[in-house]
N, C-alpha and C positions, 0 to 999 in steps of 0.2 A: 184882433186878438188871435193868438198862437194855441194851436187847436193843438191838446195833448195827447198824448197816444196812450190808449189806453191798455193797458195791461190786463190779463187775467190769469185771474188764480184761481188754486181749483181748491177747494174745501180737503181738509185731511177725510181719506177713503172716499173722495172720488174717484169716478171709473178711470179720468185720466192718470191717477196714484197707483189705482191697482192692477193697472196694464202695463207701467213702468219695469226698470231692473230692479227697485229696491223690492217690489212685490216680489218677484222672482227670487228671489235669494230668499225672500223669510217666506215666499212656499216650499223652498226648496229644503231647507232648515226643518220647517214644519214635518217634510214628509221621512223623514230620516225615526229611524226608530231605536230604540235602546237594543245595547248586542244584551242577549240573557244564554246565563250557560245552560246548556241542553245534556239531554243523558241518551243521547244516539248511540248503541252501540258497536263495537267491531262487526262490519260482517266474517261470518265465521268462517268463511270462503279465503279470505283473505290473511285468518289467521293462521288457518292451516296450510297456507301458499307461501307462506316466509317462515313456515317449520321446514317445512320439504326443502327448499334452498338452504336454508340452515343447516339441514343435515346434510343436503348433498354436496354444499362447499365445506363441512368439516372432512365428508370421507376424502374427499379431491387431494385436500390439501395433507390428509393422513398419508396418500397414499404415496404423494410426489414432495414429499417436506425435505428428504435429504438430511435428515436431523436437523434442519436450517442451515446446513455446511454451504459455503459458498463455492466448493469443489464439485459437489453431490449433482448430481445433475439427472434427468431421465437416461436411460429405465432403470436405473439404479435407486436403490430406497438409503441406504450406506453407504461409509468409505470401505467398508470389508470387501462389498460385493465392486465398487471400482475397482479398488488395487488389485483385485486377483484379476477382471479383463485388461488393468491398464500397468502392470507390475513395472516398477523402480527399477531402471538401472542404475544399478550402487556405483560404477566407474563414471556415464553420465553427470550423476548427482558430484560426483568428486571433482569431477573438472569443472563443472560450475562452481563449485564452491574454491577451487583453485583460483579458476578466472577472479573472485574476486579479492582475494588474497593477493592473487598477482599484484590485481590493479590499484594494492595500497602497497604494497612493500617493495616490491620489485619496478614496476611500470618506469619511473623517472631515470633508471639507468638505462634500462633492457629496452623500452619503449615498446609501447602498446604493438608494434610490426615486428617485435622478438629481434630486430638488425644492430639493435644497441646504437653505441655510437661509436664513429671510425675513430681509431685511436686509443680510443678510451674507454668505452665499455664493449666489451666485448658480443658478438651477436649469440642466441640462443634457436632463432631460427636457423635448421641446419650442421648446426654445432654436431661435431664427431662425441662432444662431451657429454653433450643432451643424448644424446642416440646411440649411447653404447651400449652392449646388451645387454648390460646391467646398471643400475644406476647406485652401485654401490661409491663413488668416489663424489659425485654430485649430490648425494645423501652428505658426507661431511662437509662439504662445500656450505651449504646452507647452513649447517650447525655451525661450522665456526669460521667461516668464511676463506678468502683466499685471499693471497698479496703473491706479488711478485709476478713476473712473466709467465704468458700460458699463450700456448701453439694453439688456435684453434683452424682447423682444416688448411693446418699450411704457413698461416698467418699468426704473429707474433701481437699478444694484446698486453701492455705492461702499464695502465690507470695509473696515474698519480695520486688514487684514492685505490685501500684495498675495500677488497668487499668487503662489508658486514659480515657478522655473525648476528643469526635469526635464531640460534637453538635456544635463547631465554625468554624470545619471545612467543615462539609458535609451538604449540603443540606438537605430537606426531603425527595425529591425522593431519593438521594444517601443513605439515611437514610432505607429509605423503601427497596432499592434492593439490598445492603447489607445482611440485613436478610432476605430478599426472598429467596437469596441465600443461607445462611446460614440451613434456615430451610427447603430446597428441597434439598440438599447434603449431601453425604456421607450416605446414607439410610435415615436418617430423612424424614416425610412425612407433617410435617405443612403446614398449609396454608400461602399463601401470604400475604406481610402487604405493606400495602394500603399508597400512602402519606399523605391520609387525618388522617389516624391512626396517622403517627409521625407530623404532623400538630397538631394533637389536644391533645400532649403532651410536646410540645414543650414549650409554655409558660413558663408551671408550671415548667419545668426542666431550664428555663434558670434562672428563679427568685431564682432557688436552688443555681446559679452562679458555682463556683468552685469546691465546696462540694462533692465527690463523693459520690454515696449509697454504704448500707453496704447490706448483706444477709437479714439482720433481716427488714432496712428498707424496704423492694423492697415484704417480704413476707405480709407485713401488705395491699398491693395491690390488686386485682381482677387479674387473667390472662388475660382476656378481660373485 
């Protein structure tokens, strides 16, 4: 006969049950307690350690806020007290706003290096036109443009397009900072023109209406 092997089992909560992992877990279970809410209060150390920072990041911030101006910067509290240590150059400020004037209305003939193009548009770096001492003829130039041949330092520029006229489209100051620009660029050394200058040609150029000037008319003029 085939001798069986005996097995043994252990009675529920015997020791070899309660020495097991399932023991483990439900004493584990067991030893866990309910959270209960508590009435522990602030230490008052602590209350009065986040008043003090509180106050001392509002004065901080009173003192260097700049009105929140993203200009404003230390030790400045204002733009009043900037601009008086960092004052506006108004001829500055005008050629910047030229340049970008330029670089919509003008750029694609005159090109961004003022040389124009050979043949056809004439250059303004250098130009005896740009840099005469007055820029009274280059004032109607703009307003109502130009056709026909024009001698610039020597040389002969006669476009199969005439220039535009810009006076319905631009302002005077945009008139003015335009060739502020023009005539402080690329070496040229002219002075600045003023908007009371293209003010006080403005009239006469608008009663010209559509008409551009030619060479001939614009020499029968004053520079200034």
């Amino acid at each position: 006969m085939s001798k069986k092997k005996k097995t043994s089992t252990s009675p529920a909560g015997s020791p070899e049950e309660s020495n097991g992992p399932v023991a483990e877990k439900l004493n584990f279970y067991s030893e866990q307690t309910e959270p209960r809410a508590g009435k522990n209060p602030i230490p008052m150390f602590l209350v009065i350690l986040v008043g003090i920072l509180a106050f001392a990041s509002d004065m901080h911030l009173m003192a260097n806020r700049g009105g929140f101006d993203a200009r404003i910067y230390q030790p400045y509290a204002n733009l009043d007290e900037l601009q008086g240590d960092n004052p506006i150059d108004p001829v500055l400020e005008k050629r910047k706003l030229g340049k970008r004037l330029y670089d919509v209305s003008c750029i694609g003939c005159h090109q961004a290096n003022g040389l124009g193009i050979a043949g056809q548009f004439p250059p303004l770096a250098g130009s005896d036109w740009v840099n005469a001492e007055g820029p009274n003829r280059i004032i109607r130039i703009v307003l109502n443009g130009l056709q026909g041949p024009v001698n610039i330092n020597g040389t002969v520029f006669n476009g199969p397009v005439p220039m535009s006229n810009f006076g319905a489209l631009l302002s005077d100051n945009d008139v003015a900072a335009i060739l502020t620009y023009i005539r402080s660029e690329w070496g040229n050394a002219a002075s600045a023109v003023t908007e009371a200058q293209v003010k006080g040609l403005r009239e006469e150029c608008t009663k010209r209406g559509a008409t551009a000037w030619t060479a001939d008319d614009l020499l029968k003029f004053p520079v200034k």
